[in-house]
C-alpha positions in Angstrom: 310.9 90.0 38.0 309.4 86.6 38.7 310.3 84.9 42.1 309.7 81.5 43.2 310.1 79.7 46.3 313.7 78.7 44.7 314.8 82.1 44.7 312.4 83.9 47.0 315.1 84.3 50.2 317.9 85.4 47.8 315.7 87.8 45.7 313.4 89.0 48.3 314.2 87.8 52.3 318.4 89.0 51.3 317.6 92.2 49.6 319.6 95.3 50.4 316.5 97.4 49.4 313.0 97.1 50.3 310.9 94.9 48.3 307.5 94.9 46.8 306.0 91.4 46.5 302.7 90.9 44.1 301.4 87.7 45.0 298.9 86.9 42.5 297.4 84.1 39.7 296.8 83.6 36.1 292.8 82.9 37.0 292.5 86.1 39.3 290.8 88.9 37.1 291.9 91.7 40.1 295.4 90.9 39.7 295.7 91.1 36.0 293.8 94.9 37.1 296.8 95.6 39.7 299.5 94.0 37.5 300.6 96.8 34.8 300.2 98.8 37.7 302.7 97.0 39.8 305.1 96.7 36.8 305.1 100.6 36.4 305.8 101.5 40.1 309.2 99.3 39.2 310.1 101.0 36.8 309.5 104.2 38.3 311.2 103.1 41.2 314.0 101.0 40.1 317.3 100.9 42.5 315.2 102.1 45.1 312.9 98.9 45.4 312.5 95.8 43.9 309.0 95.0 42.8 308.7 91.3 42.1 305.6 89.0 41.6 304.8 86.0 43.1 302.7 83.2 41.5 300.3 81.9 44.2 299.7 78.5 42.1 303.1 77.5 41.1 304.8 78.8 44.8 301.7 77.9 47.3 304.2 77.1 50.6 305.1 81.3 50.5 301.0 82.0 50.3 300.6 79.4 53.6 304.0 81.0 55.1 302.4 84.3 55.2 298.8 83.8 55.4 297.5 84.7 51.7 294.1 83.9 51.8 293.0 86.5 49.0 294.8 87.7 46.6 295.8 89.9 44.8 298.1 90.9 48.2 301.1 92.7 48.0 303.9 92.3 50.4 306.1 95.1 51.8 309.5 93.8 52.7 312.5 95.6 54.3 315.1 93.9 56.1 313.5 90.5 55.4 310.5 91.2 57.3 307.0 92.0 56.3 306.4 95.4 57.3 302.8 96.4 55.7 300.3 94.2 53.2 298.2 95.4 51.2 294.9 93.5 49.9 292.6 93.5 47.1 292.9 96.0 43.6 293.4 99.2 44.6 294.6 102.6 42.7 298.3 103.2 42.3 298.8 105.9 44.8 297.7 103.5 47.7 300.7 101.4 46.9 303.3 104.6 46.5 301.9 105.5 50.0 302.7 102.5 51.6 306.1 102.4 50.1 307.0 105.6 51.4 308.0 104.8 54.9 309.8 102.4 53.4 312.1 104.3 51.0 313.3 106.9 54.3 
């Protein structure tokens, strides 16, 4: 799912589950790495989290609101707070890791 700083306190900030945010851009060649990646953990995980992505270009006041100076940077939400970040293309099982405490 797409978000977009229309939607991004309803789909994300409002969530009764934790939330996975992909911030990332057409341009960046990591993210389009990390992407299919990012799209299978919500599938694998779907009801448990929401895994959305963010467009960096399109939605730049989220990217200044929490700092994004490299991307790609995924968010980890719960509550409506930012609880862990993780930056840069890494393999699948770092993200499952991070998502653990979250899914307790």
């Amino acid at each position: 799912m797409d978000v977009t700083e229309a939607n991004f306190e309803e789909e994300v900030l409002k969530s009764d589950v934790p939330v996975m945010v992909d911030l990332w851009a057409e341009w960046c060649g990591p993210c389009r790495l990390v992407g299919p990646i990012i799209d299978e953990i919500g599938q694998e995980l779907a009801g448990k989290v929401k895994v959305v992505k963010l467009d960096v270009d399109s939605n730049p006041n989220i990217a200044v609101k929490y700092g994004i100076r490299n991307i790609p940077t995924v968010l980890y939400f719960k509550n409506g707070e930012v609880v862990d970040k993780q930056v840069g293309a890494v393999p699948k099982s770092v993200f499952l890791e991070k998502l653990k405490p979250l899914l307790d």
